[in-house]
N, C-alpha and C positions, 0 to 999 in steps of 0.2 A: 504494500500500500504506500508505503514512503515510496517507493521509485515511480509509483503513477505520479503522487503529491507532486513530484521533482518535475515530473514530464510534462504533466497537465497546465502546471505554474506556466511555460513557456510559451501555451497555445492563445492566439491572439483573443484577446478581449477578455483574458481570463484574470481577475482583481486577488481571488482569495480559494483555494482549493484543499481542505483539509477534512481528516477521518477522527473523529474520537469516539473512544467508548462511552457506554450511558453511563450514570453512576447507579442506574438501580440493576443495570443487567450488565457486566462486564462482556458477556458474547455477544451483546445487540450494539453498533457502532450506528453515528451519526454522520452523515456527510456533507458539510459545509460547502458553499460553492455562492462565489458572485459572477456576477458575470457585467462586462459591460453593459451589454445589450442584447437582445435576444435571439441576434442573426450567430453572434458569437456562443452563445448557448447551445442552437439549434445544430451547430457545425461541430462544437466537442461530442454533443450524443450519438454523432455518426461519425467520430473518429476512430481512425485505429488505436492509441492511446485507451477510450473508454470500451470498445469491444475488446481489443486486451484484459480490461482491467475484471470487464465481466466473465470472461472465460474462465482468468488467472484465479477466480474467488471457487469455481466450481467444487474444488476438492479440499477449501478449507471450512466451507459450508455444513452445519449438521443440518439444515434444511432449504432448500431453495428459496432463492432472495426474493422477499418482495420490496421493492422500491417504490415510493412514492417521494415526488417535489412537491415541497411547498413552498409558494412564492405566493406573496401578499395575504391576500384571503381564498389564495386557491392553491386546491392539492391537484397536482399532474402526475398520471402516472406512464412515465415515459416507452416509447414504442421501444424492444429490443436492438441492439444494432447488430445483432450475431445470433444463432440459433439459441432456443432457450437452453435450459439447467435439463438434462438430462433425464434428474430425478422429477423433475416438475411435468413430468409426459405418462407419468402412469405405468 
């Protein structure tokens, strides 16, 4: 997860890219993210960078990832940029 942090930091329009753990569930993490703008947002969730970053989680998973964004008063739940988790297919 540091080496997406590192790589992500780099991709244009990207302000703040970070992972922390909750403090009531240490195996449930939080993922921070600004973004400039939204064209720059739309372009990291179909980068290689972030379909790396979702594959690279597959086998540290005890259950497949549900992601959801929250920006302002709305939750997005963002399209895959790579085939899903495996275990998530039944």
């Amino acid at each position: 997860m540091r080496a997406t942090e590192d790589l992500v930091a780099g991709e244009p329009g990207c302000r703040l890219y970070r992972f922390t753990a909750t403090l009531d569930d240490p195996d449930e993490y939080m993922h921070l993210q600004e973004w400039a703008d939204e064209e720059s947002w739309r372009a990291h969730q179909s980068s290689p960078a972030f379909r790396d970053y979702q594959r690279g989680l597959f086998d540290l998973l005890s259950r497949p990832s549900d992601m959801q964004v929250r920006r302002g008063g709305e939750t997005v739940n963002p399209a895959p940029s790579a085939p899903p988790d495996p275990r998530s297919l039944g």
